[in-house]
N, C-alpha and C positions, 0 to 999 in steps of 0.2 A: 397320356400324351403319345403323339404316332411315334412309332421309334425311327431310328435309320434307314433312306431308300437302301432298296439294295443294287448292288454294284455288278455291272449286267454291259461288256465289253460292247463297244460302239458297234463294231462288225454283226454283232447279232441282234444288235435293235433294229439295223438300217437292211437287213439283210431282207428283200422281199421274198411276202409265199409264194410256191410256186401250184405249179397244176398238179405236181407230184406231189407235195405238202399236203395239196388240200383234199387230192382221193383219198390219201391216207390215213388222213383227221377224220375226214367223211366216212370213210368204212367203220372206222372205231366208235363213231355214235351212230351210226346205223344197227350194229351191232349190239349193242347198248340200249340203244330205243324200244321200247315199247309200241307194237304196230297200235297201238290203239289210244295208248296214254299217252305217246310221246317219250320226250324224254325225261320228264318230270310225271307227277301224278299228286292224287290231291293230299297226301302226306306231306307235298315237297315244300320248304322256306319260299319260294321261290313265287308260288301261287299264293302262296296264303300274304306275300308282301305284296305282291300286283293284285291285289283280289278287287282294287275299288281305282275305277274311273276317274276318280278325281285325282287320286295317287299317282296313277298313270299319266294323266294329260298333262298334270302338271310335272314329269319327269320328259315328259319328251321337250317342254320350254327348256329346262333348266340343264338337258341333254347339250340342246343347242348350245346352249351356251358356255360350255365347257368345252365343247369340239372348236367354235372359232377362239378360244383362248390359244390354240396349238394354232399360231401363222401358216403352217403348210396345207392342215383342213381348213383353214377358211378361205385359202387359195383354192382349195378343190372342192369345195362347196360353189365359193361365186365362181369358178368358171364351168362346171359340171350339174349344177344342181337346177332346180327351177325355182330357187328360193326369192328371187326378185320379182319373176314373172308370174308364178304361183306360189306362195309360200305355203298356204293349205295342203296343195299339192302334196310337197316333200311332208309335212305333220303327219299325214292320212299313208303315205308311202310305209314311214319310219312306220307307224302303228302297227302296219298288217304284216310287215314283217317280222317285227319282233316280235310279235303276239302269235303271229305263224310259228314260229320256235320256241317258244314259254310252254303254249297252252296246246298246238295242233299236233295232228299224228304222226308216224315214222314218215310216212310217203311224203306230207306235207313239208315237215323238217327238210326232207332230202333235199324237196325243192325247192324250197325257200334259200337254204343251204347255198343251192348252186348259182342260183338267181342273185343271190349279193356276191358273192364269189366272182362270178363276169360284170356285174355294175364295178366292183373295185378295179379289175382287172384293167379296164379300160380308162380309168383314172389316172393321169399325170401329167407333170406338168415341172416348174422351175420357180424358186423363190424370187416375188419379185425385188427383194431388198435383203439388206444381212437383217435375218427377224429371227428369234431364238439361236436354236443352233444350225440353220441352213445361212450358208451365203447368197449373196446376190446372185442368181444365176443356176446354182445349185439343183438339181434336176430331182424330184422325186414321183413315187408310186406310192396310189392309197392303200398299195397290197403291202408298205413296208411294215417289219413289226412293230415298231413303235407306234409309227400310226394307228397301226389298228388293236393297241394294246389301250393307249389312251381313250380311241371310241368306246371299247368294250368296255375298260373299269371306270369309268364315268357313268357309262349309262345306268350301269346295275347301282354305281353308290350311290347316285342322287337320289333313284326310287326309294331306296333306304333311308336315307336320312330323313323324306317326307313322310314314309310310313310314322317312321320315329316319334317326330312329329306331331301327328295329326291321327295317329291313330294307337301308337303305343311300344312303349319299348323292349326292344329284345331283351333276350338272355344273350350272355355270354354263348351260349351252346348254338344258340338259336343265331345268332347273327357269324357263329365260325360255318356250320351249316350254309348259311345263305351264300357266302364265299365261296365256299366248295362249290355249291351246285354253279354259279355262274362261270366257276370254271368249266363244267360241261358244257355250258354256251361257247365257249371260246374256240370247242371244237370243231364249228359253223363256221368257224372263222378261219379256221386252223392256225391260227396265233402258238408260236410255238412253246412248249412246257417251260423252258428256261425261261421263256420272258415274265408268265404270271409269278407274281408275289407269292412266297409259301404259306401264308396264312392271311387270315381278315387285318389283324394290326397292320403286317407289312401292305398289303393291300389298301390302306385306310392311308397311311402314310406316303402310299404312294399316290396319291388323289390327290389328300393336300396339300402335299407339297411341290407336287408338280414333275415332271421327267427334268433333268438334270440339262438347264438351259436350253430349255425347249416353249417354253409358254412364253409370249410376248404380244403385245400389242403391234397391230401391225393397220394396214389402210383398208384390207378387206374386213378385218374383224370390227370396223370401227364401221362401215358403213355398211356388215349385215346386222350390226345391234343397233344404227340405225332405224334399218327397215323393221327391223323385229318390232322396237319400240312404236315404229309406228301401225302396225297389226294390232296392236294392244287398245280397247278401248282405252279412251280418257279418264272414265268414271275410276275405272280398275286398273291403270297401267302404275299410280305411282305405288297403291299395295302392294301389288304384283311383283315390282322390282325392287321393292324392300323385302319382299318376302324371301326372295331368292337371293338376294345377296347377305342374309343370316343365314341363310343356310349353304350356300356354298363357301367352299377355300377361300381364305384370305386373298390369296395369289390371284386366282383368278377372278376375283374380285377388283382387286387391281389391276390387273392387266385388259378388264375388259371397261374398268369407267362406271362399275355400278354404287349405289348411293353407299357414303360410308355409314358405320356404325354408329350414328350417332342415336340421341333418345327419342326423334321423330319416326329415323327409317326402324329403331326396334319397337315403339308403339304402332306402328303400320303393319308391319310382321305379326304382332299378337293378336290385331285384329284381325287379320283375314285367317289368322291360325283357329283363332276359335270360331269365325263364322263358316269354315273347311271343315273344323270337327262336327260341327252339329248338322252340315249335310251329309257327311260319311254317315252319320250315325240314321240320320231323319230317311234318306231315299230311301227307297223300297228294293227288295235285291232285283228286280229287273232295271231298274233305273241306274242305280250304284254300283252295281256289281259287274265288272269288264267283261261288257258279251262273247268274248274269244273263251273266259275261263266257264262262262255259264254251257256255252257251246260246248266244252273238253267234258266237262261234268254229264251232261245229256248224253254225250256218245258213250265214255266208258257204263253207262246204265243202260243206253239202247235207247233211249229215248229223242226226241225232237226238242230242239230248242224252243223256249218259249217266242212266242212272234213279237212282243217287246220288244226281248233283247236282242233279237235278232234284227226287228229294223233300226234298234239305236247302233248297232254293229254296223251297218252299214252305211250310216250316216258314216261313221267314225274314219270305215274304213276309205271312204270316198267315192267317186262315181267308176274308177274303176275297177272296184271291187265286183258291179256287175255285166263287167264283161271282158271273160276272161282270156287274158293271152293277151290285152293291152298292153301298148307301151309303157306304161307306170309303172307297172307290178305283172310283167312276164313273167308268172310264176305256173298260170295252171296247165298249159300246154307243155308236152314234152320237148325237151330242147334236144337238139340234134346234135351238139357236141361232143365230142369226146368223152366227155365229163360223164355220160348216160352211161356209160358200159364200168363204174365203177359196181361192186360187188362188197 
């Protein structure tokens, strides 16, 4: 059973990063990075849990849907994001850069690094109600640390839980491991050391049970799982949202309105659970296998990606993946800021 959150003074969760935080995080994994593997390699938990497409696609739904349980990120979603006008859009965003920092090289990290670093920076805004622990009026930034401690240990634990899953489960060794490493992730973020959990339990514990009067249902989070639901084929939408509400938190189960546990929503779960495992297993590795990690494997060998995976990579990644320096995903052009002369 998870054990007790840990107890972590309001001044340091609300306290935002700053430019100086984040050169400083930024040099420590640059430093650390491998120019060629990254900051992982193909030994790492980390690849071997992201290793398959379907793991991944279906961690960025379920991403979602743990960031508008927190009322402050689904303020700064619907009023920052393009999730109503494009919801694809933001899916294909989330993808290339998180997959930019899992699976791409030092330079790529850097810049990916910086490039969400000014997407947050420019986030904020004020509670539109008393929702969790903000009051009505209440002013915040998506650079605070809580905020961006709950983006971060959601998105790594739900991939986990569906590897789990659908493809098999850890060791005790093996999932303290996977913790670890995603604490390297956090250094993209510069999420400060106090804030992360000390190990996977307290980590796991702090997922499910949520930050201490912080998750609440609120008006945005009810009408992006609205929109979400309605993105969802018919044929697959009521699987789909059985399948995810076994497998995520109670809490935010409730807080977001998803179906309860009863014997319909957990025979719906098992079905799509086993017809998920026998496509893990059936595709073929260009088909299955998440073309950013096929891509990391090709380079540290010197090789070229296969042209497969590399056009389903692009699907994934979206249209502006080819063409770089777009608005979406400002990442391939050098940015002129400040932030360039970190070392």
């Amino acid at each position: 059973m998870p054990g007790p959150l840990p107890q972590i003074p309001d001044e340091v969760q609300s306290r935002p990063v700053t430019r100086d935080d984040f050169r400083s995080s930024l040099g420590h994994t640059r430093a650390s990075a491998d120019p060629v593997a990254g900051i992982f390699g193909p030994g790492s938990m980390i690849w071997k849990v992201n290793a398959s497409t379907l793991v991944y696609g279906l961690g960025i739904t379920q991403a979602a849907f743990m960031d508008v349980a927190h009322p402050v990120i689904a303020n700064g979603i619907a009023d920052h994001s393009t999730i109503f006008a494009d919801p694809h859009a933001r899916a294909h965003q989330t993808y290339s850069m998180l997959t930019n920092l899992v699976f791409g090289d030092r330079d790529l990290v850097v810049r990916t690094s910086r490039a969400l670093f000014t997407i947050h920076e420019r986030i904020r805004g004020a509670a539109r109600a008393d929702e969790g622990r903000y009051a009505s009026g209440e002013e915040y930034v998506a650079n605070e640390g809580n905020v961006l401690l709950w983006v971060h240990a959601t998105m790594w634990w739900v991939r986990l839980q569906t590897y789990q899953v659908l493809v098999g489960e850890l060791t005790d060794q093996e999932r303290e491991q996977y913790y670890r490493e995603t604490c390297e992730l956090a250094g993209c973020f510069a999420i400060p050391a106090d804030l992360l959990p000390v190990d996977h339990d307290a980590w796991d514990a702090y997922v499910r049970n949520g930050p201490p009067d912080a998750l609440a249902a609120s008006d945005d989070s009810r009408r992006i799982m609205a929109h979400l639901r309605a993105q969802v084929p018919a044929p697959a939408r009521a699987h789909l949202f059985a399948f995810n509400s076994v497998l995520l938190p109670g809490r935010v189960r409730t807080v977001l309105g998803l179906p309860e546990l009863t014997p319909r929503t957990l025979r719906r779960h098992r079905q799509l659970a086993f017809v998920l495992r026998w496509a893990i297993r059936l595709l073929p590795g260009p088909l299955g296998e998440l073309p950013p990690r096929r891509a990391a494997f090709a380079r540290i060998a010197g090789h070229p990606q296969d042209p497969i995976s590399r056009a389903i990579g692009r699907v994934l990644a979206g249209p502006a993946s080819k063409k770089p320096g777009t608005k979406k995903l400002a990442i391939k052009k050098p940015t002129r800021t400040p932030l360039r002369r970190t070392r």
